[in-house]
C-alpha positions as CSV (number, residue, x, y, z in Angstrom):
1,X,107.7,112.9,89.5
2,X,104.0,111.7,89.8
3,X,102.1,110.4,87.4
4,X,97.9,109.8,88.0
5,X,95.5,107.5,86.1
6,X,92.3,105.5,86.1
7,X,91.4,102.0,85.5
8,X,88.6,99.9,86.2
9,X,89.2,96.9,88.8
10,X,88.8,93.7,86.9
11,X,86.8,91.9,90.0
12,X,84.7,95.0,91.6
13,X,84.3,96.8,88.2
14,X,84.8,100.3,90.2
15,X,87.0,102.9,89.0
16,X,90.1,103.0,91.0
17,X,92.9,105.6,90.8
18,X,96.6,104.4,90.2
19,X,99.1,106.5,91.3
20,X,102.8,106.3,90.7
21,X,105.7,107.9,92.6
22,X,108.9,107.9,91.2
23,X,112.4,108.8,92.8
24,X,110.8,107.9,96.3
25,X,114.2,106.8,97.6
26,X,116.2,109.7,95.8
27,X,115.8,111.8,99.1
28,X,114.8,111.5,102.5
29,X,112.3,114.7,102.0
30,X,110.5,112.4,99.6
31,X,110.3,109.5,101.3
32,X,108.7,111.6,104.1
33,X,106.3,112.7,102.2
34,X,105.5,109.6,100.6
35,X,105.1,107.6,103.6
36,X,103.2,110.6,105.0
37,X,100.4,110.7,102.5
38,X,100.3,107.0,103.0
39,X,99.5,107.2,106.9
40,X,96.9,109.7,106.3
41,X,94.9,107.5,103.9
42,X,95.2,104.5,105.8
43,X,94.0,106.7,108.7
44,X,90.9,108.5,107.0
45,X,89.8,105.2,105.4
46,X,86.5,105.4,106.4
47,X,86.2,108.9,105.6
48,X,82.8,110.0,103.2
49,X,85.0,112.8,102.1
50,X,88.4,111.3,101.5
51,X,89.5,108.7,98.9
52,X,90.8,105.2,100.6
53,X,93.8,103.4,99.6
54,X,93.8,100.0,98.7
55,X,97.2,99.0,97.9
56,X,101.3,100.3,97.9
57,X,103.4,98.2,95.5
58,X,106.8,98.5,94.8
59,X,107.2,96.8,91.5
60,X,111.4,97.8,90.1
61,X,114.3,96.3,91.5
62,X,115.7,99.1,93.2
63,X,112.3,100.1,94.9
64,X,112.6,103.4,93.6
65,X,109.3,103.5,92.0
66,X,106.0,103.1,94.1
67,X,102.7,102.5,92.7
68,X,99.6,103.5,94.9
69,X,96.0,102.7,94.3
70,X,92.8,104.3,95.7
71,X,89.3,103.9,95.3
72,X,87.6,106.2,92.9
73,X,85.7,109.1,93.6
């Protein structure tokens, strides 16, 4: 499951994007991808075209919900 929203950072004031990922850990094919999509943004960073990521959290016990955020467009 993925949810999608955005919020304003409180010490920038720019729109960020806050992602969470649920079930990461449920199968290996989803922690793939999860951890895939994370390498590619950390990797285009600098990118004009591509949104960068600014932070992974992992905020439940279990670690089976991941929260991602990236700048804004």
């Amino acid at each position: 499951m993925l949810l999608s929203s955005s919020a304003a950072d409180d010490i920038s004031g720019e729109t960020v994007a806050i992602k969470l990922v649920t079930r990461v850990f449920e199968k290996v094919q989803l922690a793939k991808r999860a951890l895939r999509e994370i390498t590619l943004l950390r990797h285009f960073s600098n990118h004009e075209n591509i949104t960068g990521l600014i932070d992974v959290d992992a905020i439940s016990r279990d670690f089976n919900e991941m929260y991602v955020a990236l700048f804004g467009l």
